[in-house]
C-alpha positions in Angstrom: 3.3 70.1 48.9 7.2 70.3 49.5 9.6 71.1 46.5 12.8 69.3 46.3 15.5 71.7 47.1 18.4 71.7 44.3 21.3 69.1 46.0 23.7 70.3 44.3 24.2 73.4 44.9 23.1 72.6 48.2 26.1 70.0 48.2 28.6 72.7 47.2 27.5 75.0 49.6 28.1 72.3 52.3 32.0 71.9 50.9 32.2 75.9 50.8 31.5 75.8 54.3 34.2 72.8 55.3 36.5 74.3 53.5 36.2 77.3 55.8 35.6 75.6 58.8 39.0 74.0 58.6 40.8 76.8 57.9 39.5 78.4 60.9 40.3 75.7 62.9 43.7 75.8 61.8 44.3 79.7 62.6 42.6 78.9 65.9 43.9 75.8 67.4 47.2 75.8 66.0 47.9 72.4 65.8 51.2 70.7 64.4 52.5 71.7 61.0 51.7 68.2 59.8 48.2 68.6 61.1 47.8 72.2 59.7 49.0 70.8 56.7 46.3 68.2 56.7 43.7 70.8 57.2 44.9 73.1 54.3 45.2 70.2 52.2 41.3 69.3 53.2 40.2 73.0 52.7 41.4 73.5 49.4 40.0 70.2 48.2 36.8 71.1 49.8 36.3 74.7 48.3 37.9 73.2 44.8 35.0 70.2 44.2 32.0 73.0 46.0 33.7 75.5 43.2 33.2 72.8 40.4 30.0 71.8 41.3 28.4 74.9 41.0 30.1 75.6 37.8 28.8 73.0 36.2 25.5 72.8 37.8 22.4 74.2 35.4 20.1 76.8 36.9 16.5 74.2 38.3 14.1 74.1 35.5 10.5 73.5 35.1 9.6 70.4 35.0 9.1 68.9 30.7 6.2 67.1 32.0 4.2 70.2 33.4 5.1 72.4 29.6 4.4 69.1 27.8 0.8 69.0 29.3 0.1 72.5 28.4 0.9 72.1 24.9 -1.3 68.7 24.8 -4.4 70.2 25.7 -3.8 73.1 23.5 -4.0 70.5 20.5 -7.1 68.7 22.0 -9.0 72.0 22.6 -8.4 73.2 18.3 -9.1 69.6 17.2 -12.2 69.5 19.1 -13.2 72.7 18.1 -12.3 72.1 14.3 -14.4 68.7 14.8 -16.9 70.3 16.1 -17.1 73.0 12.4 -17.0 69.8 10.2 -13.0 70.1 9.7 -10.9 67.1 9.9 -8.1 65.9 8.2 -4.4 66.9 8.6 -3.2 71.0 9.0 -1.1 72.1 6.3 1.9 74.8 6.4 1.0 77.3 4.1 4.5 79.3 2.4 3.9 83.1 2.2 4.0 82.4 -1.2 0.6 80.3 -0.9 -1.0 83.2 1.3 0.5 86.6 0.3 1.4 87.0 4.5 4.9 87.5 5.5 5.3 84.3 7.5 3.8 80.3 7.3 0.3 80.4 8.1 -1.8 76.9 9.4 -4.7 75.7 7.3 -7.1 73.2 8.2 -9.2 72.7 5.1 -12.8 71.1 4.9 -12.3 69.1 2.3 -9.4 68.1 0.0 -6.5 70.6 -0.6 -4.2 70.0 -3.4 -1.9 73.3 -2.7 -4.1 76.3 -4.1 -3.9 79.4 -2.9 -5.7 80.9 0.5 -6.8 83.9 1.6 -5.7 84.6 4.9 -7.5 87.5 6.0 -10.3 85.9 7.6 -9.7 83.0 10.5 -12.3 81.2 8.4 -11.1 82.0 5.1 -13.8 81.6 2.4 -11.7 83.3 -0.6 -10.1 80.0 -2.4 -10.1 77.1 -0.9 -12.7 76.6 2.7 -11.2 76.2 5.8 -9.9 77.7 9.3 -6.4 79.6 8.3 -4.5 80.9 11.6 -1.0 81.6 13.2 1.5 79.4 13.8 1.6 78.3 17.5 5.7 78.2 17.2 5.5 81.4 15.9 7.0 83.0 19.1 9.7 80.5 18.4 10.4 81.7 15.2 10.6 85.2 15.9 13.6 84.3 18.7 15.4 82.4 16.3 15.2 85.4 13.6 15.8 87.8 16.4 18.4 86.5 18.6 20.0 83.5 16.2 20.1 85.7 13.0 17.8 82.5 11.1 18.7 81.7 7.5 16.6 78.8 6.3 18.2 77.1 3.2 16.2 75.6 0.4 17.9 72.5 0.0 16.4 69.2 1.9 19.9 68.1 3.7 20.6 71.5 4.7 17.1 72.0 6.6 17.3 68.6 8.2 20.8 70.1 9.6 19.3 73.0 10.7 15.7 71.0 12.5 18.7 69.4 14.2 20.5 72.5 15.4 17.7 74.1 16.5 15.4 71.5 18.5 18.6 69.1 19.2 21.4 72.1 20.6 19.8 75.2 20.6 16.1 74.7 22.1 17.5 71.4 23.6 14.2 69.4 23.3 15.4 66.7 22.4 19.1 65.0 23.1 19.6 64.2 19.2 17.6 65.0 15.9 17.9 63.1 13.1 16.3 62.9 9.7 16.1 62.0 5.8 14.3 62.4 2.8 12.8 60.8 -0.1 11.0 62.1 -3.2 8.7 64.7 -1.2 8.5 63.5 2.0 10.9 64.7 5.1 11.1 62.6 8.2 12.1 63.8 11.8 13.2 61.8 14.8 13.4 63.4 18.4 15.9 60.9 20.5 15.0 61.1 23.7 12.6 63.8 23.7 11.6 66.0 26.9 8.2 66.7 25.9 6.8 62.8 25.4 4.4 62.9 28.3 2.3 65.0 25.7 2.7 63.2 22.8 1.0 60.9 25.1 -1.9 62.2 26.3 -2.5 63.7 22.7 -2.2 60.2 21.4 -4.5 58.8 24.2 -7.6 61.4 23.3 -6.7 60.7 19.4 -4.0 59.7 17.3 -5.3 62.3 14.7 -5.1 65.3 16.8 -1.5 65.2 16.1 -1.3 65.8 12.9 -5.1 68.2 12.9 -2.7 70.5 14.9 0.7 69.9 15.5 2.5 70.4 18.9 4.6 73.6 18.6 8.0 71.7 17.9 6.5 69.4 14.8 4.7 72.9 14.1 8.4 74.7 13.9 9.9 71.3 11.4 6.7 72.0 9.2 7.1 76.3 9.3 10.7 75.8 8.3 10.2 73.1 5.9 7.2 75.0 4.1 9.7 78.0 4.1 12.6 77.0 3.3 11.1 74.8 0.2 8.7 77.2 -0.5 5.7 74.5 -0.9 3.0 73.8 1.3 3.8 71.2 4.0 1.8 68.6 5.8 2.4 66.7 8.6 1.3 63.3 7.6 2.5 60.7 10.4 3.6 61.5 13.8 4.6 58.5 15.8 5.8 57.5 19.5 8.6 55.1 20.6 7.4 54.6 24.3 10.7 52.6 25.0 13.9 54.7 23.6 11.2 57.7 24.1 11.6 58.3 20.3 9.5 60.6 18.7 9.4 60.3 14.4 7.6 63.3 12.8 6.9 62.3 8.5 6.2 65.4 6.4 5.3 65.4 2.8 5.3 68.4 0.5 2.6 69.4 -2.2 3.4 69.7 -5.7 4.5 72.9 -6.7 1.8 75.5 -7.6 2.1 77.7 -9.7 -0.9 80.1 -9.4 -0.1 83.5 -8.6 -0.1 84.6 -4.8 -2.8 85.9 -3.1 -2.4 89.7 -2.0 -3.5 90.7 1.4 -4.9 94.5 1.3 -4.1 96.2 4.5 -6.6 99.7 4.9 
């Protein structure tokens, strides 16, 4: 299998080298002023453009389709598994406040959740309400952005649709734009253009379910900062494709506030 070599820089490397090639061939050959003056003129042209290119030329990345795969049979391989235990039915974002952890937690109840508290000590949690409780696959994600973008997730809805754009439009870069709105208790995304459709694709071919069963990590990092920054548990109820404008809307809808007491995680 050959890999396409990167033409640009391969192009400004190829005006570098004119550009030298007829300045040695001026100091050489010592042609006629106007002459020389033509070379100079064609040098400095040369090594200007080769200069801009690679100035303005991004490092070769991996291919979206290749990550986009990885993450889709990541989400068929839990919903499968989760079908397999009886669990079905769409994952919800669990606030710390829900939990008792220090970060959103996913749960994938077995039967109907109305926003009670969980235990998340055990994968399986059987304290409260019965279902699989685990980590957040974004959570990398959201460690870099407390880390490295010094994170503050605001509380009000137009502010965290602002900052879903930030991140996933300009900062991550997943999509070209992000936009959103909200009404009553329900937030909805759109990706424009998004890199990572191919997976949406394939995830949407095995079942249109294991979307929202368990989200890809970039709906998973809308619903973590949602359930956050609202402080109510989240659930990603509709995630739909736009095969044409490769369009990518993402609807979550937020529980009624509980207000039962936290659950306390003892650590020996």
């Amino acid at each position: 299998m050959k890999l396409k070599p990167d033409m640009y820089a391969s192009a400004a490397i190829l005006l570098l080298s004119a550009a030298a090639i007829f300045i040695v061939t001026a100091l050489i050959t010592s042609p006629g002023e106007f002459v020389t003056a033509a070379f100079v003129i064609s040098s400095a042209t040369c090594a200007i453009t080769g200069i801009f290119i690679l100035t303005f030329t991004r490092a070769a990345t991996i291919d979206p389709r290749h990550l986009a795969t990885l993450n889709a049979q990541w989400c068929k391989n839990i919903s499968q598994i989760e079908s397999d235990l009886g669990i079905t039915g769409n994952a919800y974002f669990l606030p710390p406040r829900v939990t008792g952890e220090s970060r959103v937690m996913q749960f994938n109840p077995t039967l109907t959740y109305s926003g009670s508290n969980v235990s998340a000590k055990d994968p399986f949690t059987k304290t409260g309400a019965a279902g699989l409780i685990i980590p957040l696959c974004c959570e990398p994600w959201i460690q870099d952005l407390r880390k490295n973008n010094a994170l503050i997730i605001p509380d009000r809805e137009e502010e965290l649709i602002k900052l879903l754009s930030e991140t996933i439009g300009e900062s991550y870069e997943f999509a070209s734009r992000v936009s959103g709105s909200s009404l009553d208790n329900t937030i909805s995304i759109t990706f424009h253009g998004y890199r990572f459709i191919d997976g949406c694709k394939a995830i949407a071919d095995e079942s249109e379910e294991f979307c929202t069963m368990n989200p890809c990590p970039v709906c998973s990092l809308c619903g973590a900062l949602i359930a956050e920054g609202t402080d109510r548990v989240v659930t990603l109820d509709q995630c739909s494709v736009n095969h044409s404008t490769r369009d990518v809307t993402a609807v979550f809808s937020m529980l009624p506030l509980q207000m039962a007491k936290p659950t306390k995680t003892i650590t020996p």
